[in-house]
MMTF fields as JSON, N, C-alpha, C and O atoms, coordinates in Angstrom:
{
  "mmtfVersion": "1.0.0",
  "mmtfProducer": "UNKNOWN",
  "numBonds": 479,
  "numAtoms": 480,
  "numGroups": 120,
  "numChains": 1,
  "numModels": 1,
  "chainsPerModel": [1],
  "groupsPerChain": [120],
  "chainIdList": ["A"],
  "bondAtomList": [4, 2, 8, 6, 12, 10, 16, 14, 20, 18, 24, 22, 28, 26, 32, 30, 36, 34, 40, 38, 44, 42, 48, 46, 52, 50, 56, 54, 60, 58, 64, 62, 68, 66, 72, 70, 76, 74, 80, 78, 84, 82, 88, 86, 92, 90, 96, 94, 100, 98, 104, 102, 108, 106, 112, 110, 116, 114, 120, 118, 124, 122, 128, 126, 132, 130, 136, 134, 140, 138, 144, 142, 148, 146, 152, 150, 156, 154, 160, 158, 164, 162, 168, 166, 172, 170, 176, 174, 180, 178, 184, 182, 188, 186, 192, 190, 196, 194, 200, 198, 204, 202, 208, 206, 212, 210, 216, 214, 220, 218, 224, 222, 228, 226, 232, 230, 236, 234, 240, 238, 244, 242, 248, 246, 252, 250, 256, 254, 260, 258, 264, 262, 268, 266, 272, 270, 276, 274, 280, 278, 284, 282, 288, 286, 292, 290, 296, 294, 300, 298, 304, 302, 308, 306, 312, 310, 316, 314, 320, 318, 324, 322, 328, 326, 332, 330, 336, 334, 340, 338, 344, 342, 348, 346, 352, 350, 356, 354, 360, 358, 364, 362, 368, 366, 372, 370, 376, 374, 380, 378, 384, 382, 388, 386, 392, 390, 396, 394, 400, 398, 404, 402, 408, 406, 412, 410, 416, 414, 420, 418, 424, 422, 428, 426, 432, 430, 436, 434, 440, 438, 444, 442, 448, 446, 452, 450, 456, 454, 460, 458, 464, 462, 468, 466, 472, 470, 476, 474],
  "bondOrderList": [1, 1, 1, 1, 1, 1, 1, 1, 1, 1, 1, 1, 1, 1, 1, 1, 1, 1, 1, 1, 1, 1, 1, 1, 1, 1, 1, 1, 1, 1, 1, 1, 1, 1, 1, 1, 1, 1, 1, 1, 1, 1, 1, 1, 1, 1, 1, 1, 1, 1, 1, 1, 1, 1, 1, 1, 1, 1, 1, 1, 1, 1, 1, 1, 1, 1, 1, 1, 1, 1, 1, 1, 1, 1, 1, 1, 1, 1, 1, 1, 1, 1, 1, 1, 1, 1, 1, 1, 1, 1, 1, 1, 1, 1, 1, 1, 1, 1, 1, 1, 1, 1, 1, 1, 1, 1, 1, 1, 1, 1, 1, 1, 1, 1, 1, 1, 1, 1, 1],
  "groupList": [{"groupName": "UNK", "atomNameList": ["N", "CA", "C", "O"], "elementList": ["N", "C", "C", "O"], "formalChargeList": [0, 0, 0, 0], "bondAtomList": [1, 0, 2, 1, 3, 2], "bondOrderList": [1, 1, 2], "singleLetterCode": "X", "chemCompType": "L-PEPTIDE LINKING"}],
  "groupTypeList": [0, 0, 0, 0, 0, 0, 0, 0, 0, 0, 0, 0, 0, 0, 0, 0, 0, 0, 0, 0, 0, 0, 0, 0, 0, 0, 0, 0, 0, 0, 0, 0, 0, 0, 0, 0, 0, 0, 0, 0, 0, 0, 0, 0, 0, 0, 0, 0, 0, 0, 0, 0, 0, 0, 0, 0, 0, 0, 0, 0, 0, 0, 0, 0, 0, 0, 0, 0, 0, 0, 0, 0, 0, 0, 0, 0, 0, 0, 0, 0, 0, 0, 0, 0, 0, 0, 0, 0, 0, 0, 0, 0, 0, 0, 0, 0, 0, 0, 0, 0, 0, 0, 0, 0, 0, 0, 0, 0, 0, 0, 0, 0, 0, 0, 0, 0, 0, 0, 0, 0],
  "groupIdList": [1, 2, 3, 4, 5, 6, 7, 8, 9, 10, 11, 12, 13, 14, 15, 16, 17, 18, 19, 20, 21, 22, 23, 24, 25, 26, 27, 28, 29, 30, 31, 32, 33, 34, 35, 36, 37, 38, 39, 40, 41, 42, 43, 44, 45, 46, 47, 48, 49, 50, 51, 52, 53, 54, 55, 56, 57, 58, 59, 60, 61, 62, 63, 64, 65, 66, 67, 68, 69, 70, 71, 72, 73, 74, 75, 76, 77, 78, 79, 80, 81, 82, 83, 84, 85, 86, 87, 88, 89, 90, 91, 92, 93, 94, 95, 96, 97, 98, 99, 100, 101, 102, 103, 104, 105, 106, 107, 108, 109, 110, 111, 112, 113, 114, 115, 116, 117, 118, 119, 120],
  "secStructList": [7, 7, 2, 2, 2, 2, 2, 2, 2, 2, 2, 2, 2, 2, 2, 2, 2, 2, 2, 2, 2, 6, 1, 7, 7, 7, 7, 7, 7, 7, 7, 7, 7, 2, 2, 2, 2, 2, 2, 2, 2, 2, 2, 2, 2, 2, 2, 2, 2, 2, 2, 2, 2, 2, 2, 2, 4, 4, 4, 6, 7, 7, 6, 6, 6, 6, 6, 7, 1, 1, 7, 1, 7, 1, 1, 1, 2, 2, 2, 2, 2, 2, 2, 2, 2, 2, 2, 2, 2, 2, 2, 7, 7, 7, 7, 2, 2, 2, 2, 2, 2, 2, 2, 2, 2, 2, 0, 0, 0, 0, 0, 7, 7, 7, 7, 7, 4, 4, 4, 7],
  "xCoordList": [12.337, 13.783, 14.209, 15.094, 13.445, 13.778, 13.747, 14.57, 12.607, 12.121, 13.772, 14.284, 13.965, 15.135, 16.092, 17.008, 16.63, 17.621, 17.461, 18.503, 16.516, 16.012, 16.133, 16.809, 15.41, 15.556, 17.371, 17.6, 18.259, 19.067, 20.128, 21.146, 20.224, 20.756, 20.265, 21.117, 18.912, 18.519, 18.822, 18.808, 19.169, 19.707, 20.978, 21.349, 21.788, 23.172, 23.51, 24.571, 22.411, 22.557, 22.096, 22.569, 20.919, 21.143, 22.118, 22.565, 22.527, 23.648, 25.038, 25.661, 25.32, 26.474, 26.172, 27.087, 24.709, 24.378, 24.459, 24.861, 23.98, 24.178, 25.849, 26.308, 26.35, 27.87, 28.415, 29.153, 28.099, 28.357, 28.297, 29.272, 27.014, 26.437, 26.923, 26.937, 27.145, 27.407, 28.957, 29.096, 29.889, 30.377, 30.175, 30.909, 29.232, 28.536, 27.97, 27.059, 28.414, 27.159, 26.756, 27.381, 25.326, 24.56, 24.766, 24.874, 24.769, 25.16, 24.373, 23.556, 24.099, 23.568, 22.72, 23.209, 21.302, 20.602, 20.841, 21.009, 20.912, 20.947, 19.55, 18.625, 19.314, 17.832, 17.504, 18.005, 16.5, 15.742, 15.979, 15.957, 16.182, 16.416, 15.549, 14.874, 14.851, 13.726, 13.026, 11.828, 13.963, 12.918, 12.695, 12.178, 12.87, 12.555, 11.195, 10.156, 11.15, 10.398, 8.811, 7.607, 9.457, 8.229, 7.779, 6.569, 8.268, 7.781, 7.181, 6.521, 7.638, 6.685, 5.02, 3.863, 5.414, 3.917, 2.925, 1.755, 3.797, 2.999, 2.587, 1.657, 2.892, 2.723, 1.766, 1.014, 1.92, 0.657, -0.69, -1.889, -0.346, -1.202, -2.409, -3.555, -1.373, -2.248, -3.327, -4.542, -2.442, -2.854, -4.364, -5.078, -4.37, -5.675, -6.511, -7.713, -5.905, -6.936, -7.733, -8.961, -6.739, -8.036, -8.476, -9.65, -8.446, -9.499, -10.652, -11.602, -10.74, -11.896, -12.647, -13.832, -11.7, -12.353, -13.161, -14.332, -12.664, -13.319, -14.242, -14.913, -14.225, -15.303, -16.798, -17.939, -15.909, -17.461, -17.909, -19.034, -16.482, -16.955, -17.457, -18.125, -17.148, -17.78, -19.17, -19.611, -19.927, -21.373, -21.806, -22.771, -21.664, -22.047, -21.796, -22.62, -20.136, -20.133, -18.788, -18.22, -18.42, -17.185, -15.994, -16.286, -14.812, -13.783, -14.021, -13.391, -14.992, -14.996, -15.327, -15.208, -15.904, -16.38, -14.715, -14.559, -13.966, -12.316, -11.86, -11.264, -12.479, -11.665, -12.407, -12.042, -13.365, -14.571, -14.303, -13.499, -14.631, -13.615, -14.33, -13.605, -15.882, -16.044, -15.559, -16.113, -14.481, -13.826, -14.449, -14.979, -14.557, -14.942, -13.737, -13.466, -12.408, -11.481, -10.384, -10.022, -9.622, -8.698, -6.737, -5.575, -7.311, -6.261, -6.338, -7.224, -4.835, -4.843, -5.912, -7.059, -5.668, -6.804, -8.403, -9.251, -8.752, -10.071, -10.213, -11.355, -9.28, -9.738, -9.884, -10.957, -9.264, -9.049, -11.343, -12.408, -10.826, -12.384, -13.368, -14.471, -13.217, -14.962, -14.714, -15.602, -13.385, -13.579, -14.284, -14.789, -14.138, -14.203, -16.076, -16.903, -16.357, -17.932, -18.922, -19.988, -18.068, -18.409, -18.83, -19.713, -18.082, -18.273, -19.283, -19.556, -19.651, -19.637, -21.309, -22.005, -21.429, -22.907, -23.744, -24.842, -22.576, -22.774, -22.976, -23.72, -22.239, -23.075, -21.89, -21.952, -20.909, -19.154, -18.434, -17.646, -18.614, -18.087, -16.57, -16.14, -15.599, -14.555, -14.121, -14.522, -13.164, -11.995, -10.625, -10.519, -10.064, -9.151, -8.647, -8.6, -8.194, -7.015, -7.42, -7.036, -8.435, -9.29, -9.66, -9.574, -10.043, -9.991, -8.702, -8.754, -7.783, -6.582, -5.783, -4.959, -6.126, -5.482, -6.661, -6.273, -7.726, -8.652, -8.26, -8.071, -8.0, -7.487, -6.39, -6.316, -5.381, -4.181, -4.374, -3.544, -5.465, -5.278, -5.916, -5.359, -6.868, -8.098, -6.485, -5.921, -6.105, -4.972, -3.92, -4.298, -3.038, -2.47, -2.57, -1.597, -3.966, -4.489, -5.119, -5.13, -5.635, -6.185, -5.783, -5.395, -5.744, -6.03, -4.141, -3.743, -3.31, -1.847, -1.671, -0.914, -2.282, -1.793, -1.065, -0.895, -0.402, 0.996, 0.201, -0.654, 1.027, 0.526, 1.442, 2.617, 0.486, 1.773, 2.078, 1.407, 3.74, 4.355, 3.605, 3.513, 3.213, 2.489, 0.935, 0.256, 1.03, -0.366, 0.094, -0.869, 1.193, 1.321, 2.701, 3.485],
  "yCoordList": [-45.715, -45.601, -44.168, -43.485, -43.947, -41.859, -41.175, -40.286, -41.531, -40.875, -40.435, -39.405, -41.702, -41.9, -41.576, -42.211, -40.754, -40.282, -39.065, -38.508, -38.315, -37.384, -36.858, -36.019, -37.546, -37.573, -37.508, -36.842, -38.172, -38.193, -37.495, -37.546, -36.691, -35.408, -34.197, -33.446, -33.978, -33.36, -33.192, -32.047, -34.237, -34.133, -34.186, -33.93, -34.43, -33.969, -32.523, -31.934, -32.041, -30.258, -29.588, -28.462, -30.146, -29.44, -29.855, -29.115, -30.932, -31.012, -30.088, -29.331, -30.213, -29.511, -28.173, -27.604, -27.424, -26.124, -25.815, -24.713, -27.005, -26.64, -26.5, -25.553, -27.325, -27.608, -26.297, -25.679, -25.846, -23.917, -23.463, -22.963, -23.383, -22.437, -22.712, -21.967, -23.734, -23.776, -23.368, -23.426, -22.995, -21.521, -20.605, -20.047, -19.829, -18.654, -18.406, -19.119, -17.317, -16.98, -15.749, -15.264, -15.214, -13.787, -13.089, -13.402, -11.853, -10.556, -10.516, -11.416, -9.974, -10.139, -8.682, -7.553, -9.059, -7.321, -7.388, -8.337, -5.332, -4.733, -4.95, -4.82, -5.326, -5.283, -3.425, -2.372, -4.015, -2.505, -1.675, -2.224, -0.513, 0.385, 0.934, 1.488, 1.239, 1.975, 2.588, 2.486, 3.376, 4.611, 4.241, 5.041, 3.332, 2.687, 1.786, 1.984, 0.86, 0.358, 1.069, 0.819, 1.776, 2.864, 3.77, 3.994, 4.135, 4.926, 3.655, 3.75, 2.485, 1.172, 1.306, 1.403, 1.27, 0.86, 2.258, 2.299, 3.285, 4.5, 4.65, 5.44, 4.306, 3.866, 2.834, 2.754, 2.157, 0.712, 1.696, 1.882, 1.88, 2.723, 3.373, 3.069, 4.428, 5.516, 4.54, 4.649, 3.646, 3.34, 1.992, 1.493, 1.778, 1.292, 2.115, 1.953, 2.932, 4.676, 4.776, 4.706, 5.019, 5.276, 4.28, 4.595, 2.738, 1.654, 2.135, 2.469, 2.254, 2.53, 3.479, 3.462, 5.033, 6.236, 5.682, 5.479, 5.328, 4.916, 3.908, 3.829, 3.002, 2.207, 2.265, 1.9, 3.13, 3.705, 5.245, 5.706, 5.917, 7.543, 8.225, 9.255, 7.67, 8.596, 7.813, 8.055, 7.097, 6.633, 7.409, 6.818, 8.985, 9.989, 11.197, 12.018, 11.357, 12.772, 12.595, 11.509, 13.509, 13.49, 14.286, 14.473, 14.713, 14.896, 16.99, 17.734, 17.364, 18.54, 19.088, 20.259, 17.741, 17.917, 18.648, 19.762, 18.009, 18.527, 19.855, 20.646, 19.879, 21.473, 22.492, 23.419, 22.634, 23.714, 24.557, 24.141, 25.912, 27.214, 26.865, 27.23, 26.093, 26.38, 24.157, 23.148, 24.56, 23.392, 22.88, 23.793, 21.457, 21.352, 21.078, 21.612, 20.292, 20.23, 20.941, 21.331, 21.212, 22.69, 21.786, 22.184, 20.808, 20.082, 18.413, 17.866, 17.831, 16.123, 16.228, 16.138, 16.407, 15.426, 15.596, 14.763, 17.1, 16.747, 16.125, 15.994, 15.771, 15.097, 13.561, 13.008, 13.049, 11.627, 11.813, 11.196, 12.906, 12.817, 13.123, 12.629, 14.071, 13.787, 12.501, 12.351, 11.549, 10.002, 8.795, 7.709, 9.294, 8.532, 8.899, 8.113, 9.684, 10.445, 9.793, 9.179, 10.223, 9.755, 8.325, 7.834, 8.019, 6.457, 5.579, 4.385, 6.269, 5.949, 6.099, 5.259, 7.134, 7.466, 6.374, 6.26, 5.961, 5.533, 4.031, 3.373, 3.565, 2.025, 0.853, -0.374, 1.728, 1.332, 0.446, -0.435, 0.599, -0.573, -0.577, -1.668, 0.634, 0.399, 0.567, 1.395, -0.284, -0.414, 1.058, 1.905, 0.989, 2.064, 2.212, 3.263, 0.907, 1.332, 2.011, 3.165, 1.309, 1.696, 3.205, 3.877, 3.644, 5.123, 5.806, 7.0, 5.377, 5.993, 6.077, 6.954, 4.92, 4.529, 5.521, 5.859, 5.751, 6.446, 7.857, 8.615, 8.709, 9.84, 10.261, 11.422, 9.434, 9.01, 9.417, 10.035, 9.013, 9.509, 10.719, 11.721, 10.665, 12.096, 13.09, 13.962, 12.919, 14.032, 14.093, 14.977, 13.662, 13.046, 13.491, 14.029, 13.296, 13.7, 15.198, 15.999, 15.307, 16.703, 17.645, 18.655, 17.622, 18.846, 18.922, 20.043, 18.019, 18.279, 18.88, 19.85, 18.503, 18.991, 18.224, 17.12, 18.908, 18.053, 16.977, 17.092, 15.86, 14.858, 14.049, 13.686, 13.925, 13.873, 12.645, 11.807, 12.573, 11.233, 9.723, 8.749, 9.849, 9.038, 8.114, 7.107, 9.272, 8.653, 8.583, 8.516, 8.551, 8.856, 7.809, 7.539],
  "zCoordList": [-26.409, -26.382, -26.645, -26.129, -27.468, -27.748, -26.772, -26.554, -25.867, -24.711, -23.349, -22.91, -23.214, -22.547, -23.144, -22.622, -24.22, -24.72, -24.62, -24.275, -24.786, -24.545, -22.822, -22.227, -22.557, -20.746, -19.984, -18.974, -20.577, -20.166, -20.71, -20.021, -22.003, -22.477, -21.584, -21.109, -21.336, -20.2, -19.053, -18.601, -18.284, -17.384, -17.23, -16.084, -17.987, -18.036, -18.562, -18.357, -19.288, -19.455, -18.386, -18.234, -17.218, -16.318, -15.538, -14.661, -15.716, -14.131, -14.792, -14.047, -15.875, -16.328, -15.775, -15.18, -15.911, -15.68, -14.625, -14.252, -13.696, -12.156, -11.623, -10.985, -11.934, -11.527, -11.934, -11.167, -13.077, -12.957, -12.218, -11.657, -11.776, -11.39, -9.357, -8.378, -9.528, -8.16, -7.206, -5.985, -8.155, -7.776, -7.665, -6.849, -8.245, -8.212, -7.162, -6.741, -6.521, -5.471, -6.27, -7.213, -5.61, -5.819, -4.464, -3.278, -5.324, -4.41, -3.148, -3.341, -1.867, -0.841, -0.752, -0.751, -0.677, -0.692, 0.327, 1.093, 0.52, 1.997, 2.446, 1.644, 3.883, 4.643, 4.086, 3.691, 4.393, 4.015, 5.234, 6.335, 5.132, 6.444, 6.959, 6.091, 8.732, 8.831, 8.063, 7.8, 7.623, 6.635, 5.663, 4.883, 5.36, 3.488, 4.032, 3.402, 5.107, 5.443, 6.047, 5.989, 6.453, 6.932, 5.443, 5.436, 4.624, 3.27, 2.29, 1.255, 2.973, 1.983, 2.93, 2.523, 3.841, 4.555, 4.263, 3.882, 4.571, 4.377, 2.404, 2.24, 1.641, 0.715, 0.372, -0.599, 1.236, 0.687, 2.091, 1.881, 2.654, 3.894, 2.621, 2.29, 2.178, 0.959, 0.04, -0.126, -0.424, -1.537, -1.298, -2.168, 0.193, 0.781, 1.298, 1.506, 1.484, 2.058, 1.012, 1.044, -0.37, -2.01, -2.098, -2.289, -2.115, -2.331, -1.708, -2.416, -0.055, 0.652, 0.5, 0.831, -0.344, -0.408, -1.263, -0.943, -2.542, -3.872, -4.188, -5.217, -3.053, -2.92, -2.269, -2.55, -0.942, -0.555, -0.11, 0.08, -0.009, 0.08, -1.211, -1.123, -2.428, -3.715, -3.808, -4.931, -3.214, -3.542, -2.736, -2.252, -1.965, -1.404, -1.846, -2.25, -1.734, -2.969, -3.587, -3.701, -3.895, -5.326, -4.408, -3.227, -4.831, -4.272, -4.176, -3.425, -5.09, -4.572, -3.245, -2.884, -2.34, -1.194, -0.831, -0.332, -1.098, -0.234, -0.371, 0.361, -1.948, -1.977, -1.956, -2.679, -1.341, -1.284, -0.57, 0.264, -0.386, 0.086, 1.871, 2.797, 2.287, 3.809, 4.371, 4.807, 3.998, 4.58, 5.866, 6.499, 6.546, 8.17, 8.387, 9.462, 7.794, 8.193, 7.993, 6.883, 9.362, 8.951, 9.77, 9.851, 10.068, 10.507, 9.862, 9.205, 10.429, 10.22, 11.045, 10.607, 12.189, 13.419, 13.012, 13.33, 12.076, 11.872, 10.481, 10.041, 9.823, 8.412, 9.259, 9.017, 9.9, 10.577, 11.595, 11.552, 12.196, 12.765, 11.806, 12.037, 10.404, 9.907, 8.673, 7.834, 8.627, 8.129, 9.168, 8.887, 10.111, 11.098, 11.375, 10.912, 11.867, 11.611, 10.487, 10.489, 9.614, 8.149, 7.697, 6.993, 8.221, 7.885, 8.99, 8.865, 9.84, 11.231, 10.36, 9.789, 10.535, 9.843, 8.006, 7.462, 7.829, 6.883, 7.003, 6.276, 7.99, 8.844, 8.358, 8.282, 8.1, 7.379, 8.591, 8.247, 9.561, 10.894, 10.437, 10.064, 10.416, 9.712, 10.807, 11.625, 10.947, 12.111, 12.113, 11.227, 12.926, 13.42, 12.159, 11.521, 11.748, 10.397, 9.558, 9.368, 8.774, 8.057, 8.02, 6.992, 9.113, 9.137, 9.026, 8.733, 9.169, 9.132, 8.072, 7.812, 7.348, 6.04, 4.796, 3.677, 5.204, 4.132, 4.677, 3.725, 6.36, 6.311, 5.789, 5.388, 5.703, 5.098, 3.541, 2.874, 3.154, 1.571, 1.398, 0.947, 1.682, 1.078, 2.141, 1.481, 3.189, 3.499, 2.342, 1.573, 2.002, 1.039, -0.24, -0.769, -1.024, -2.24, -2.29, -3.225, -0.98, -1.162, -0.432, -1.019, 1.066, 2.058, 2.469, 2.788, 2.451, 2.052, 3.552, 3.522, 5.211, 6.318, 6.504, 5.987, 7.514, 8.284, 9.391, 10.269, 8.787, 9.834, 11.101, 11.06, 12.171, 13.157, 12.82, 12.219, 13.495, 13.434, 13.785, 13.039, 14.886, 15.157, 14.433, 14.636, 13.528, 12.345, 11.269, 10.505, 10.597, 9.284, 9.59, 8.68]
}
Protein backbone atom coordinates (compact mmCIF):
# COMPACT_ATOMS: atom_id res chain seq x y z
CA UNK A 1 0.00 0.00 0.00
CA UNK A 2 3.07 2.45 0.63
CA UNK A 3 4.35 1.49 -2.60
CA UNK A 4 1.31 2.99 -4.42
CA UNK A 5 1.34 6.14 -2.51
CA UNK A 6 4.53 6.67 -3.29
CA UNK A 7 4.03 5.84 -7.00
CA UNK A 8 1.25 8.13 -7.33
CA UNK A 9 2.70 11.39 -5.54
CA UNK A 10 5.27 10.71 -8.24
CA UNK A 11 3.46 10.89 -10.81
CA UNK A 12 1.52 13.75 -10.09
CA UNK A 13 4.96 15.71 -9.42
CA UNK A 14 5.94 14.83 -12.71
CA UNK A 15 2.80 15.59 -14.47
CA UNK A 16 2.54 18.93 -12.50
CA UNK A 17 6.32 19.35 -13.85
CA UNK A 18 5.46 18.54 -17.22
CA UNK A 19 2.29 20.75 -17.53
CA UNK A 20 5.03 23.56 -16.81
CA UNK A 21 7.10 22.84 -18.70
CA UNK A 22 4.93 22.45 -21.58
CA UNK A 23 4.71 26.13 -22.28
CA UNK A 24 8.11 26.52 -22.46
CA UNK A 25 9.79 26.24 -25.52
CA UNK A 26 13.90 26.24 -25.87
CA UNK A 27 15.74 28.58 -27.85
CA UNK A 28 16.45 27.27 -31.49
CA UNK A 29 20.43 26.70 -32.27
CA UNK A 30 21.73 28.33 -35.39
CA UNK A 31 22.82 25.32 -37.98
CA UNK A 32 26.35 25.48 -37.97
CA UNK A 33 27.71 27.57 -40.88
CA UNK A 34 30.20 26.25 -43.62
CA UNK A 35 33.08 27.47 -41.99
CA UNK A 36 32.38 26.28 -38.55
CA UNK A 37 31.64 22.97 -40.10
CA UNK A 38 34.65 22.71 -42.11
CA UNK A 39 37.12 23.99 -38.92
CA UNK A 40 35.18 20.92 -36.98
CA UNK A 41 36.24 18.33 -39.54
CA UNK A 42 39.61 19.90 -40.09
CA UNK A 43 39.93 19.64 -36.38
CA UNK A 44 38.83 16.07 -35.83
CA UNK A 45 40.99 15.58 -39.42
CA UNK A 46 44.26 16.78 -37.11
CA UNK A 47 43.41 15.19 -34.26
CA UNK A 48 43.24 11.50 -36.24
CA UNK A 49 46.38 12.51 -38.18
CA UNK A 50 48.22 12.41 -34.34
CA UNK A 51 46.44 9.05 -33.39
CA UNK A 52 48.11 7.45 -36.56
CA UNK A 53 51.39 9.50 -36.24
CA UNK A 54 51.58 8.26 -32.63
CA UNK A 55 50.61 4.94 -33.11
CA UNK A 56 52.70 3.97 -35.79
CA UNK A 57 55.19 6.69 -37.13
CA UNK A 58 57.15 7.07 -33.63
CA UNK A 59 57.89 3.04 -33.55
CA UNK A 60 60.50 4.40 -36.31
CA UNK A 61 61.67 7.77 -35.24
CA UNK A 62 60.77 10.73 -32.96
CA UNK A 63 59.52 14.15 -34.15
CA UNK A 64 63.10 15.50 -34.59
CA UNK A 65 62.92 13.72 -37.83
CA UNK A 66 60.67 17.16 -38.75
CA UNK A 67 62.79 19.67 -37.58
CA UNK A 68 66.20 18.74 -38.79
CA UNK A 69 68.03 21.53 -40.77
CA UNK A 70 68.29 18.77 -44.34
CA UNK A 71 64.50 18.57 -44.46
CA UNK A 72 63.04 16.09 -47.63
CA UNK A 73 60.01 18.08 -47.32
CA UNK A 74 60.00 21.70 -48.44
CA UNK A 75 56.23 21.83 -49.38
CA UNK A 76 52.38 20.49 -48.30
CA UNK A 77 52.54 18.23 -51.37
CA UNK A 78 55.86 16.66 -50.22
CA UNK A 79 54.98 16.22 -46.50
CA UNK A 80 51.55 14.39 -47.94
CA UNK A 81 54.18 12.33 -50.42
CA UNK A 82 57.02 11.20 -47.89
CA UNK A 83 53.58 10.09 -45.38
CA UNK A 84 52.35 8.41 -48.03
CA UNK A 85 56.06 6.66 -49.02
CA UNK A 86 56.42 6.18 -45.51
CA UNK A 87 53.88 4.26 -44.62
CA UNK A 88 53.78 2.57 -47.85
CA UNK A 89 57.22 1.10 -46.89
CA UNK A 90 56.17 0.28 -43.61
CA UNK A 91 53.37 -2.32 -44.88
CA UNK A 92 50.63 0.43 -43.18
CA UNK A 93 47.91 -0.25 -46.23
CA UNK A 94 46.63 3.21 -45.13
CA UNK A 95 44.00 4.46 -47.25
CA UNK A 96 43.87 8.09 -48.91
CA UNK A 97 42.48 9.58 -45.73
CA UNK A 98 44.59 8.26 -43.58
CA UNK A 99 47.45 9.75 -45.32
CA UNK A 100 45.97 12.94 -45.36
CA UNK A 101 44.69 13.17 -42.01
CA UNK A 102 48.46 12.08 -40.61
CA UNK A 103 49.93 14.89 -43.36
CA UNK A 104 47.43 17.06 -41.90
CA UNK A 105 49.09 16.85 -38.57
CA UNK A 106 52.91 16.32 -38.67
CA UNK A 107 52.01 19.72 -41.31
CA UNK A 108 50.10 21.28 -38.63
CA UNK A 109 52.42 20.43 -35.60
CA UNK A 110 55.59 20.88 -37.29
CA UNK A 111 56.57 22.03 -40.85
CA UNK A 112 53.51 24.93 -40.60
CA UNK A 113 53.30 25.01 -44.92
CA UNK A 114 50.50 26.41 -46.57
CA UNK A 115 48.11 23.91 -47.50
CA UNK A 116 46.02 23.96 -50.53
CA UNK A 117 42.34 24.29 -50.21
CA UNK A 118 41.56 21.31 -51.55
CA UNK A 119 43.53 19.12 -48.81
CA UNK A 120 43.15 20.85 -45.79
Amino acid sequence: MQTTGITAVTLAVAAIFLSALAGCTLPRQKPETPAATSATAQTASIARGKLLHDTQCVACHDATIYTRSERLAKSYAEVREQVGAWQAKAGLLWSSADIDDASRYVNDAFYKYECPTHSC
